[in-house]
C-alpha positions in Angstrom: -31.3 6.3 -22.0 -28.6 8.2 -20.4 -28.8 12.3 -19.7 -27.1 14.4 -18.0 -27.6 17.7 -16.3 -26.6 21.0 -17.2 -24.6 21.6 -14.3 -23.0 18.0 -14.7 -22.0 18.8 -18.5 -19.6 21.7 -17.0 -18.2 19.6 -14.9 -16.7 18.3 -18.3 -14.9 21.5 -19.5 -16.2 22.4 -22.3 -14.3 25.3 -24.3 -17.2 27.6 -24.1 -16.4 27.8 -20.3 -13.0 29.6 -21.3 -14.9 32.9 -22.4 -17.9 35.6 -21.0 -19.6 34.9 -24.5 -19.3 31.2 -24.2 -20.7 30.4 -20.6 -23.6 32.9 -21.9 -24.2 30.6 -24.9 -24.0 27.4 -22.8 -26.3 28.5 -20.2 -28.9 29.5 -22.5 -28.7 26.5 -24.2 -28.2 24.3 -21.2 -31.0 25.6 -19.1 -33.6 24.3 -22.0 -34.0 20.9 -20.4 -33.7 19.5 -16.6 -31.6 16.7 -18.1 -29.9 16.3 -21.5 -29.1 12.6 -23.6 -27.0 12.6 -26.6 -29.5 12.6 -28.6 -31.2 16.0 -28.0 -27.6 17.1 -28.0 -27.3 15.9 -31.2 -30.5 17.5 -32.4 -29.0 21.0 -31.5 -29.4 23.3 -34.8 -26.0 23.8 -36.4 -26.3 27.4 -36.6 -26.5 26.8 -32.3 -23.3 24.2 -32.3 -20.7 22.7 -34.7 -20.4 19.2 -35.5 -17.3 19.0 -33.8 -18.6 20.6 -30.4 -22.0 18.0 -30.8 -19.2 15.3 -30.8 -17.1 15.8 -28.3 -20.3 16.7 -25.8 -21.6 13.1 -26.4 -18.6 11.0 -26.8 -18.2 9.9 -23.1 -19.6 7.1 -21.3 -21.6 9.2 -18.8 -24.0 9.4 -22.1 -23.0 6.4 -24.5 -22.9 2.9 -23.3 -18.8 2.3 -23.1 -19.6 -0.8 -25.3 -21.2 1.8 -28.1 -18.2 4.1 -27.2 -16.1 1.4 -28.6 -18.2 0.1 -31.6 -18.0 3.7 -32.7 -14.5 4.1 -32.4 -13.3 0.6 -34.0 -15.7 1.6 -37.4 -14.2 5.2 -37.4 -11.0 3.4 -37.2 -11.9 1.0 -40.1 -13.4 3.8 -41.8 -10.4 6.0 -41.8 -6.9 3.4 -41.9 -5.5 6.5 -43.5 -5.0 8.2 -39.8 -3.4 5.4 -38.0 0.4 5.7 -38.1 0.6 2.1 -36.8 1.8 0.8 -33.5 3.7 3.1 -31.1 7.2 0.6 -29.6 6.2 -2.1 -27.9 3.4 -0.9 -25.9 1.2 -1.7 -29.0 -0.9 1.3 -29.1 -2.5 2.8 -31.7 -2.0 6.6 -32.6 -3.9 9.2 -34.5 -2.2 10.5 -37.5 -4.7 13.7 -37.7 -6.0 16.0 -35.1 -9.1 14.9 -33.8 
């Protein structure tokens, strides 16, 4: 399974970087483990990190197979046809409709 370290995970810039509090936070959590897979982020108690911050920590191939990155996102997709707004000109892309 795929980890990472602490010091690799700031390498990402993650929000809690931005403030005194939040680099305090991150290091206490952070310095727990030598090496981190999505999984034990994912087993981080809510009261510790928001849904939304446990998904954008994990969402990135250095954790999740690229393959898995993509199954996820095509069943979101189907999950949600309500946020697409359709294709964007001829380029053929697809765009959110919501903030993610």
């Amino acid at each position: 399974m795929k980890s990472v370290t602490y010091e690799e995970f700031k390498g990402y810039g993650p929000c809690w970087l931005e403030t005194s509090e939040g680099r305090r936070k991150l290091e206490r959590i952070g310095r727990r483990k030598e090496r981190w897979t999505a999984v034990d982020i994912l087993d981080l108690p809510d009261s510790e990190v928001s849904a939304e911050d446990k998904l954008w920590a994990v969402l990135r191939p250095e954790l999740i197979e690229e393959v898995t990155l993509h199954e996820f996102a095509c069943r979101c997709a189907g999950a949600c046809p309500w946020c697409w707004r359709g294709f964007r000109g001829e380029e053929r892309i697809w765009t959110w409709n919501i903030k993610l």
